[in-house]
N, C-alpha and C positions, 0 to 999 in steps of 0.2 A: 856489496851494495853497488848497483847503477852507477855510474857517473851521473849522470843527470838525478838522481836523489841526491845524490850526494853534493853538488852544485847548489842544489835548491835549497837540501838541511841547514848548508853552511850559511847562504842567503840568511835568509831566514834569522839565524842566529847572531849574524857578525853586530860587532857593536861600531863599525866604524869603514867606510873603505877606504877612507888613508891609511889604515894602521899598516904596521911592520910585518905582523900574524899575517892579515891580507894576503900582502904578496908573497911570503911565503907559501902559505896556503896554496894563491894560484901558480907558481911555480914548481910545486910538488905535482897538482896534479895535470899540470901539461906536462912533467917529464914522466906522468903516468901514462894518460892519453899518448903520447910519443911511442913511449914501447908496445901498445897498441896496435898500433899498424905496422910491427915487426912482422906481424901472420901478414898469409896468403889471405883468408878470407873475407869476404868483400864486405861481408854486415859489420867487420869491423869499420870500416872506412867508412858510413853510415853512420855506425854511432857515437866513434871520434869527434865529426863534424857536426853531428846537433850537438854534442858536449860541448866545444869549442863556440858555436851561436849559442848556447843559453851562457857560458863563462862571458862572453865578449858582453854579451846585451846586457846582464845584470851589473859585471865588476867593471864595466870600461865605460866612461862619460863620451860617447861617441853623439856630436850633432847630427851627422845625418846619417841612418840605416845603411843607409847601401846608395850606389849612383845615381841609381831614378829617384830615390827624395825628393815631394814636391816638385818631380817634375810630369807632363800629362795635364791631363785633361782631369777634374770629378767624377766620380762614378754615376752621379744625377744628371751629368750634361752628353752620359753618351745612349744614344739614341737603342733602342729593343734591337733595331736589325743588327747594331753594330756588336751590343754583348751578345746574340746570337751566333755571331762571327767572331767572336774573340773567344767563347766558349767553344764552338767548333775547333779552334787554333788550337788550343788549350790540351785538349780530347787528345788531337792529333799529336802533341809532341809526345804527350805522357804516355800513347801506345806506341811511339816511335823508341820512346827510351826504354821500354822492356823487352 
């Protein structure tokens, strides 16, 4: 099974995230995910790391997502030309990173 079913099943299931089971649970499977990335193959290091973002988002009480929380501008107060130009940006890195 996935790691990412598998994160979800147990969601899904747990009856508590303080319990003891919990963290054992997410310690078994980061020291799964760990051995993981013993290969060379790079889709491992891909699916590691969305295993790790959906473990963190669901089992971790984290306030703010990530740096930019709340910070910026609304997506209603930026002007056509501008998401025009943030979407070109956008384009550009994502064929810069293949």
């Amino acid at each position: 099974m996935d790691c990412l079913d598998e994160i979800l099943i147990y969601y899904e299931n747990r009856e508590s995230h303080k319990s003891r089971a919990i963290k054992t649970w997410i310690s078994h499977i980061l020291v799964d995910l760990m051995r993981d990335l013993e290969g060379d193959d790079p889709h491992n290091y891909l699916r590691v790391r969305n295993c790790l973002l959906l473990l963190v988002n669901l089992f971790f009480d984290i306030e703010s997502p990530d740096h930019y929380h709340s910070q910026g501008i609304p997506i209603h107060q930026i002007t056509e030309k501008d998401k025009i130009k943030f979407i070109e940006i956008l384009k550009s890195e994502i064929t810069n990173c293949n």
